[in-house]
N, C-alpha and C positions, 0 to 999 in steps of 0.2 A: 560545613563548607565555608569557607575564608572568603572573603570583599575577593582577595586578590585571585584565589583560585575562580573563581566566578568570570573575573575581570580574562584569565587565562582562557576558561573555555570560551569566553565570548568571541576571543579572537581567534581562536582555532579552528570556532564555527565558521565567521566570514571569509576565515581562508580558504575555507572548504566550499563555500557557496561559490566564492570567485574562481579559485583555480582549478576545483574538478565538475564543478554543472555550468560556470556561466561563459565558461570559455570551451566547451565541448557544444555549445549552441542552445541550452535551455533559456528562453526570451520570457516566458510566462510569466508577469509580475508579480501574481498571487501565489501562485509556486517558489518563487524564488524568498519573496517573504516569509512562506511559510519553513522553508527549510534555514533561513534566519531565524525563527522563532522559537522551534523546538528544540530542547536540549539534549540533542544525541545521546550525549557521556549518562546518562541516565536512565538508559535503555540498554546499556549494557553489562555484561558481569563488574564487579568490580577488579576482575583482575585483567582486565580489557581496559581499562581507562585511559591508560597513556597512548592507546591505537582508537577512540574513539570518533577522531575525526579524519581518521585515514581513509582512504581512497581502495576498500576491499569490505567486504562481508565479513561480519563477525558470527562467531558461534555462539548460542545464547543457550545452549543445552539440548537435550532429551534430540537433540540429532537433528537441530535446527538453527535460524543463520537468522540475523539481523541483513537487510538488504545492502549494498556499497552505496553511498548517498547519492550518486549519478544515478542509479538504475531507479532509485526510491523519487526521481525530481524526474529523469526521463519517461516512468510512467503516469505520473500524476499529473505532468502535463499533457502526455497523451489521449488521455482521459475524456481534454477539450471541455470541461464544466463549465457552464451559465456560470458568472458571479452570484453569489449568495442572494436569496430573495425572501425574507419573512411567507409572501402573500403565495408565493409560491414556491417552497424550498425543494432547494435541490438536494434530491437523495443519493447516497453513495453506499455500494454494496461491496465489503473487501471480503476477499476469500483467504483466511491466512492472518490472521489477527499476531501470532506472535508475539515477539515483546511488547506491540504495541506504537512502534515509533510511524510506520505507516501509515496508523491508526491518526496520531496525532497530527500528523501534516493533512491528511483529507480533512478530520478536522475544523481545521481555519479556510478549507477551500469551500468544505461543502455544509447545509444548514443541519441535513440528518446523515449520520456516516453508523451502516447497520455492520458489522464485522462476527466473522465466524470464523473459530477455532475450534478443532479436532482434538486437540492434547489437553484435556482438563488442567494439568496443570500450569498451562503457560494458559489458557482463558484467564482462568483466577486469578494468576498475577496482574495479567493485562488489566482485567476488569478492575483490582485493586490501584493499579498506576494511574491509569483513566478515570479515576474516580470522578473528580473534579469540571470532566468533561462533560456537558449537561446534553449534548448533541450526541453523545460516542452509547450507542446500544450494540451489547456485545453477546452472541450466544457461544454454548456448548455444543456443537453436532457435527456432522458430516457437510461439507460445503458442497458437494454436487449437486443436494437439492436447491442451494438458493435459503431464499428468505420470502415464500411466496406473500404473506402475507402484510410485508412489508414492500412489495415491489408495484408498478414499474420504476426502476431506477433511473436517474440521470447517466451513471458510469458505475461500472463493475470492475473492480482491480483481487485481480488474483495474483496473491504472492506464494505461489508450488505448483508445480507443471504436471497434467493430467496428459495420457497419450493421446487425448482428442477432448474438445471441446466441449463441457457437459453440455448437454441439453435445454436443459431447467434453467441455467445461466440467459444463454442464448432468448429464452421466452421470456424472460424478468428484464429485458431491457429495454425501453420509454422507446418509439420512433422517434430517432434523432441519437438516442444514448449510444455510450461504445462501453466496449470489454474489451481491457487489456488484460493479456493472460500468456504466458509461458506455455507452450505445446512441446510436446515431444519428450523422449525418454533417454535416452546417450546421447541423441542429437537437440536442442533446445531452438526455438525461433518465439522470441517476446512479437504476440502480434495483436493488431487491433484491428476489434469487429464493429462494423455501425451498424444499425438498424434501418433502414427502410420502412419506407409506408410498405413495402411490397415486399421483400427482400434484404439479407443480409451483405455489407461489402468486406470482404476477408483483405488484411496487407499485413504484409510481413517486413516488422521493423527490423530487428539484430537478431544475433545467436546472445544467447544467453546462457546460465547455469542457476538452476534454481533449487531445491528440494523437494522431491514427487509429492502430490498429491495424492493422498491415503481415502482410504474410504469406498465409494463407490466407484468413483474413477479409475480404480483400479481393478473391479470384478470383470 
């Protein structure tokens, strides 16, 4: 790849941070950063290049979608994560690993970011992409269960819509953390859950379109 093509994506990326997150209301400094940082076009097929920093979901195969850059900044600031702390880091649990680009932006937000994919073959790439991420712990399994042994989390991001909210999600989240998660089946609502010292608070952001979540979620 060319100085100048480089020089091309970088600007395609800031276009993209200003004209479709930062002007749709996304304030979150560290979010915004991070989707400065990451290089989209890299995460996508290579016959997707020239739409890599458009303003829609891409297909990445096997019957799965790279997220539209808004939905990927609108949840991650949803999310509401502590700034990074060595003495006390903050963990992140994605449901939906994928190509990996969601991966990368939690990332630079959070100190441990644990992510699970379903589709052995996009884990292994992801896990081959993210190599170099010394933070990014990626499994093979079913996401319904969580990552018990890695939890309680700061924030839970699910990227595929189960018809209700697992469970095990729900019990894996820190008092104070949230889960952001995609519900519903023809109809979608991206919504976010806090945790309580007592109780959980349910809101309901937008309708959304996501790709189901497989697995137990769906028995």
């Amino acid at each position: 790849m060319t100085e100048s093509t480089d020089d091309n994506y970088s600007r395609k990326r800031e276009s993209m941070v200003v004209e479709q997150i930062e002007r749709r209301g996304i304030r979150d400094s560290a979010v915004l950063a991070s989707m400065r940082a990451i290089p989209r076009h890299r995460f996508v097929p290579k016959k997707d290049l020239a739409r890599a920093y458009s303003d829609t979901p891409l297909p990445i195969g096997l019957d799965q979608t790279i997220s539209q850059p808004y939905i990927v900044a609108r949840m991650s600031e949803m999310l509401q994560l502590p700034r990074k702390n060595p003495r006390n880091p903050v963990r992140v649990l994605e449901i939906g690993t994928g190509c990996g680009y969601q991966t990368a932006v939690l990332a630079r937000l959070a100190d441990l970011v644990y992510s699970i994919e379903v589709i052995p073959d996009l884990a292994k790439t992801a896990t081959e992409r993210l190599s170099g991420l010394q933070n990014v712990h990626i499994r093979c399994a079913d996401g319904f269960a969580g990552w018990p042994d890695a939890a309680p989390f700061d924030g839970i991001l699910v990227a595929a819509a189960p018809p209700k909210i697992p469970p095990p999600l729900l019990a894996q989240l820190k008092v104070g953390g949230r889960l952001i998660i995609p519900v519903g089946t023809d109809q979608q609502q991206l919504m976010a859950v806090e945790r309580t010292a007592d109780d959980w608070i349910y809101e309901q952001a937008l309708p959304v379109r996501f790709v189901p979540m497989v697995g137990q979620a769906r028995e």
